[in-house]
KEMARTOR-895195 format. One record per residue (C-alpha): residue number from 0; x negated, y negated, z. Coordinates in nm, 3 decimals. Layout:
REM residues N
{NUM {X Y Z}}
...
***
This chain:
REM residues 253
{0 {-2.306 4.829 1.105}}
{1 {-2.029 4.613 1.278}}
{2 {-2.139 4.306 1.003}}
{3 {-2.100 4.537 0.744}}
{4 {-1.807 4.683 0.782}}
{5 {-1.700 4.319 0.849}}
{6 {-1.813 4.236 0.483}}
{7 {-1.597 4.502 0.306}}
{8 {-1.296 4.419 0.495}}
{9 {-1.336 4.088 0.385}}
{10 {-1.365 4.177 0.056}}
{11 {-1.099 4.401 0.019}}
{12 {-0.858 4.167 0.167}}
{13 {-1.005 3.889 -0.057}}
{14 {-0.878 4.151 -0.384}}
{15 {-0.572 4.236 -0.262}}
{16 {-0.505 3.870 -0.228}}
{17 {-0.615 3.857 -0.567}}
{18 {-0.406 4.091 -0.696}}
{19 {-0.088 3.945 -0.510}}
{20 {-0.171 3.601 -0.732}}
{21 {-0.199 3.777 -1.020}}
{22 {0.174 3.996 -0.970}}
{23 {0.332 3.676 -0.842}}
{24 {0.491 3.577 -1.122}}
{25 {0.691 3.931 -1.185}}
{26 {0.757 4.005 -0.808}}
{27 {1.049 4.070 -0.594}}
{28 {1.199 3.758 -0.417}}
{29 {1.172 3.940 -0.080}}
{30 {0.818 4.043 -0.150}}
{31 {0.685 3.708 -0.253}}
{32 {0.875 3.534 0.038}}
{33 {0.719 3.778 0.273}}
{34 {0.347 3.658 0.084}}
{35 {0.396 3.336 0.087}}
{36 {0.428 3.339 0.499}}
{37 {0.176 3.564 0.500}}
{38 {-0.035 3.323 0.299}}
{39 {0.066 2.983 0.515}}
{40 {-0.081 3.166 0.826}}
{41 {-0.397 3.263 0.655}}
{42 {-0.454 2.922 0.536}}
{43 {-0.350 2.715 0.840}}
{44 {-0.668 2.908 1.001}}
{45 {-0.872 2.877 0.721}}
{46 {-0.829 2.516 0.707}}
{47 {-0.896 2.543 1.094}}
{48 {-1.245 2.685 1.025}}
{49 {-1.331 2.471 0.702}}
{50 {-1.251 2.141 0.935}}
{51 {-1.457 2.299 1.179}}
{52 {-1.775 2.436 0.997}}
{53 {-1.807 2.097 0.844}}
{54 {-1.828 1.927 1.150}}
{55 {-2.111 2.158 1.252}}
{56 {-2.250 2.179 0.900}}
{57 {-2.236 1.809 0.762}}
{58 {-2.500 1.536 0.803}}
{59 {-2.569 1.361 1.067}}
{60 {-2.533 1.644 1.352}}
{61 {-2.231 1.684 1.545}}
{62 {-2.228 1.578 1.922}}
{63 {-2.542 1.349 1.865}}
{64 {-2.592 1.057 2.091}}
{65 {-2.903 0.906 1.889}}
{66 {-2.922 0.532 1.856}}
{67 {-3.119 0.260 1.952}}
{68 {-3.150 0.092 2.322}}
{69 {-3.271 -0.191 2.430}}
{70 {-3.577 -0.183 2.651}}
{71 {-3.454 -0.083 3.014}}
{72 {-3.119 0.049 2.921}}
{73 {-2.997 0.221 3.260}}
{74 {-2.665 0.368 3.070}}
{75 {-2.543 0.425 2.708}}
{76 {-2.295 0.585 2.522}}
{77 {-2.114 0.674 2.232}}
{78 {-1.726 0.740 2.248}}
{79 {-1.573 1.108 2.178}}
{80 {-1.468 0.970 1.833}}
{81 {-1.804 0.898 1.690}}
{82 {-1.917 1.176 1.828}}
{83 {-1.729 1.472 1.763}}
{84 {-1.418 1.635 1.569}}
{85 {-1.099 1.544 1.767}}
{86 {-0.846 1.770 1.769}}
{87 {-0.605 1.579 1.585}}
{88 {-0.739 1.413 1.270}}
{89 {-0.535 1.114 1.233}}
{90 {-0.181 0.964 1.271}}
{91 {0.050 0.777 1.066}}
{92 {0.290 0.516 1.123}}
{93 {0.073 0.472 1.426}}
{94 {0.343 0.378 1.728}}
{95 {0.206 0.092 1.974}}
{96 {0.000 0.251 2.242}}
{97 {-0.097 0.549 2.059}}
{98 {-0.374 0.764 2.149}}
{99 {-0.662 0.915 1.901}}
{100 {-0.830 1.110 2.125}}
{101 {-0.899 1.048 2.503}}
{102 {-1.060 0.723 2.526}}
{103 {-0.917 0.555 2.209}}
{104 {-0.564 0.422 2.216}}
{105 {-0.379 0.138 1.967}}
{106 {-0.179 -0.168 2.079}}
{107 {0.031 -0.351 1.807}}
{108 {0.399 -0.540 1.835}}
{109 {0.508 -0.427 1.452}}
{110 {0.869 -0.400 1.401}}
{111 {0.800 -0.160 1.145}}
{112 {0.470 0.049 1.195}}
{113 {0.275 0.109 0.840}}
{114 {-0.070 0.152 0.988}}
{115 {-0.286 0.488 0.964}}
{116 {-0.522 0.595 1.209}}
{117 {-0.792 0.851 1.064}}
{118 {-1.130 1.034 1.207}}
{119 {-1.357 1.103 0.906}}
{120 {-1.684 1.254 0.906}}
{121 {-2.003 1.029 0.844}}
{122 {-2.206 1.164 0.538}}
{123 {-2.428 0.882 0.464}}
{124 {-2.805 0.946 0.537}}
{125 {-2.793 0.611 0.703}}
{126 {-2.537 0.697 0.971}}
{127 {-2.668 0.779 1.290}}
{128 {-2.272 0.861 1.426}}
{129 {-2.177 1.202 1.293}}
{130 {-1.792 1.042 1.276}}
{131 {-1.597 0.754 1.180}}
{132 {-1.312 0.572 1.241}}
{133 {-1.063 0.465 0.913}}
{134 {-0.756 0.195 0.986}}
{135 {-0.541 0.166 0.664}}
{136 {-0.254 -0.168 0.719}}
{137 {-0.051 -0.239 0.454}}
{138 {0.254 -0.498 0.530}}
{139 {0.190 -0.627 0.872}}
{140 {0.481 -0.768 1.056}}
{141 {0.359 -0.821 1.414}}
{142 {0.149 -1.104 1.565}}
{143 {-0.171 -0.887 1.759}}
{144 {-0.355 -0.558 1.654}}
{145 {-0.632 -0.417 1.917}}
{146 {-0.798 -0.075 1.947}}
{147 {-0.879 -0.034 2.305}}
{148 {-1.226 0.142 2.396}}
{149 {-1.211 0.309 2.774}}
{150 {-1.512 0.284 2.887}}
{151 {-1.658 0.630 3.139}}
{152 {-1.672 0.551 3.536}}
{153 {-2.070 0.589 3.485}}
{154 {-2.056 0.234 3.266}}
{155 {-1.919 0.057 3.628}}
{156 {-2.104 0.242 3.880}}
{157 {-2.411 0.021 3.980}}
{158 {-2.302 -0.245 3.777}}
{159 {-2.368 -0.643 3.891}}
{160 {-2.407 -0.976 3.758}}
{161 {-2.720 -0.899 3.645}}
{162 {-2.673 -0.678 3.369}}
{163 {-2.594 -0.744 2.994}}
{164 {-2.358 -0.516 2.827}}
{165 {-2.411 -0.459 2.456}}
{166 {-2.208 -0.318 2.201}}
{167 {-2.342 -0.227 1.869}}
{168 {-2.094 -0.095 1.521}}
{169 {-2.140 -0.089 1.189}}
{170 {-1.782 -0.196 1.017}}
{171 {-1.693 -0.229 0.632}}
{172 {-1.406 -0.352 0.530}}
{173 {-1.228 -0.421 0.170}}
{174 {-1.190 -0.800 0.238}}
{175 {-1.313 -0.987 0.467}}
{176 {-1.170 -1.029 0.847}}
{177 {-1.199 -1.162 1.159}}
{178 {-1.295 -0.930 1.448}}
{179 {-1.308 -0.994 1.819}}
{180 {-1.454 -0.768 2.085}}
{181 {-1.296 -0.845 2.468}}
{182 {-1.442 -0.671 2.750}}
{183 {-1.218 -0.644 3.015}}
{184 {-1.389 -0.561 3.397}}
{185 {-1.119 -0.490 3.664}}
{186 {-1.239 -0.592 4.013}}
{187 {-0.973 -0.589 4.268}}
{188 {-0.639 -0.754 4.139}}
{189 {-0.818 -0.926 3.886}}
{190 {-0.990 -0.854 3.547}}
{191 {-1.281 -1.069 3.423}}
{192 {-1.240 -1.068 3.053}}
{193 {-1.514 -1.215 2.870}}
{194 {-1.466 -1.220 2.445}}
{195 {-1.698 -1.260 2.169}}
{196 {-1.642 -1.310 1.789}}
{197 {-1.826 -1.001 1.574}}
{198 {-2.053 -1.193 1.299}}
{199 {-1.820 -1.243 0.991}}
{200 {-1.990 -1.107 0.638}}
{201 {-2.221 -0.840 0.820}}
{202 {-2.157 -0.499 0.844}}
{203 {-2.417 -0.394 1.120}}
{204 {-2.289 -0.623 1.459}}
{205 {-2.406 -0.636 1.775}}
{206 {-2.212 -0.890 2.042}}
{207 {-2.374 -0.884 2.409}}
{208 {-2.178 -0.990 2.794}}
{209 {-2.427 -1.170 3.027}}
{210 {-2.237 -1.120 3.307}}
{211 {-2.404 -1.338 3.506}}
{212 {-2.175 -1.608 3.366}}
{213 {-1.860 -1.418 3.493}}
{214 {-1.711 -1.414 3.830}}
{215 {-1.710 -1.060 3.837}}
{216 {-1.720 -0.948 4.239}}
{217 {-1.944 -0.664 4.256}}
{218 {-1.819 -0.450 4.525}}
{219 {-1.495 -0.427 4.363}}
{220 {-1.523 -0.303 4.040}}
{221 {-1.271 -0.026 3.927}}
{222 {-1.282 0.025 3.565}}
{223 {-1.384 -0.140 3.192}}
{224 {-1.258 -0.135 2.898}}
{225 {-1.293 -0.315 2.505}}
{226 {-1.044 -0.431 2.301}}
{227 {-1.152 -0.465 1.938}}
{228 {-0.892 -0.747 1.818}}
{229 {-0.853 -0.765 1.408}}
{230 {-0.715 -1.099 1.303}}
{231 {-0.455 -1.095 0.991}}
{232 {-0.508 -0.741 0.918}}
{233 {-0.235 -0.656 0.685}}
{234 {-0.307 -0.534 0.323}}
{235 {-0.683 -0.391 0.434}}
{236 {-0.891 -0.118 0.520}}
{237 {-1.111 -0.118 0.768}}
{238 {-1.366 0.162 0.875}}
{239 {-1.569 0.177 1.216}}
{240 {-1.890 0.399 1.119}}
{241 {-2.053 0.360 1.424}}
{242 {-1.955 0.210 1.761}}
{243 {-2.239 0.230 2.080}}
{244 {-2.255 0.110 2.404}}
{245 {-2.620 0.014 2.605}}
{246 {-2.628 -0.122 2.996}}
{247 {-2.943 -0.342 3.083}}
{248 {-3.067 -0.557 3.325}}
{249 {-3.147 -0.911 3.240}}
{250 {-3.482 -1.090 3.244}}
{251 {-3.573 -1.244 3.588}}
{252 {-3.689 -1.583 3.532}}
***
């Protein structure tokens, strides 16, 4: 009864609405000014529920964590951003240090910011990540551009010099550019950073840490983090479909 009654509210507000387009041209100034608030409320929660239902509604499925791991993976993840609708959508004239999100934040030294920061939502039968990541840069005045990736406590805990860490995205660009991914471990007063070039031409890229080759001290490990460093990025768009993390233990030999 209650869903019913629901339905011919709905519809009778969805006439009178109808009705107030239709008189709009021939109406009082106070009447249509008192509409057209009226109306900007409505639709700043209908847009609300229209970004919202096609979060839930869209391919691939919001919230999923699906992707492939290596054989003996003891942790992986996928950030918030790939994961899930943020609350804010995207930024422009991104400032340096800007946050999208809670584990996503931008580092640039523009004088003048024309960058764009934007979460959009994965479509493609192919994605596995229900969101992406667009970067718009027109002129680009500064000398560095990195998107910082903080990595959960759980990605530190247990870790040693005997794990790899591998990160996995898929990345398109309009032309071509150079991408570096840094992994910074903070042990103590001092950060191990060890940095790997993302294979140019490819769109799928996976770059792996053996951190066996580091001099990372165990017992005092404090955080991670990944800086994704684009090289001459002015006057291109880049999107990040997918970006995954996977923790495993290397081979004995």
């Amino acid at each position: 009864m209650g869903r019913l009654l629901e339905q011919l509210l709905n519809a009778g507000a969805l006439r009178r609405w109808r009705s107030a387009v239709r008189q709009a041209p021939g109406a009082p100034l106070p009447l249509l000014r008192q509409q057209r608030n009226a109306a900007r409320q409505l639709r700043a929660q209908l847009d609300q529920l229209i970004h919202i239902a096609d979060g839930r509604l869209a391919l691939p499925r919001v919230g999923s964590s699906a992707f492939a791991r290596p054989h003996g993976t003891d942790w992986s993840w996928r950030p918030e951003l790939w994961r899930g609708p943020l609350p804010v959508v995207g930024v422009s004239s991104v400032p340096s240090k800007t946050r999208l999100g809670h584990e996503i934040q931008m580092f640039h030294d523009c004088a003048i910011s024309e960058l764009t920061l934007r979460q959009l939502r994965n479509t493609r039968e192919e994605d596995l990540a229900p969101f992406g990541l667009r970067m718009d840069v027109f002129q680009f005045d500064g000398s560095f551009l990195s998107l910082v990736i903080d990595l959960p406590a759980e990605a530190t805990r247990g870790l040693t010099r005997q794990h790899l860490v591998r990160m996995d995205c898929i990345v398109e660009s309009e032309k071509p550019i150079e991408i570096f991914a840094r992994l910074n471990i903070k042990h103590g007063p001092n950060t191990e950073q060890l940095v790997r070039e993302l294979p140019p031409g490819e769109k799928n890229m996976t770059v792996e840490y053996d951190l066996a080759y580091s001099r990372l001290n165990e017992k005092r490990i404090e955080k991670a983090w990944l800086d994704l460093i684009f090289e001459a990025p002015d006057l291109n768009q880049v999107v990040l479909r997918d970006v995954t993390f996977a923790r495993f233990r290397r081979a004995n030999l």
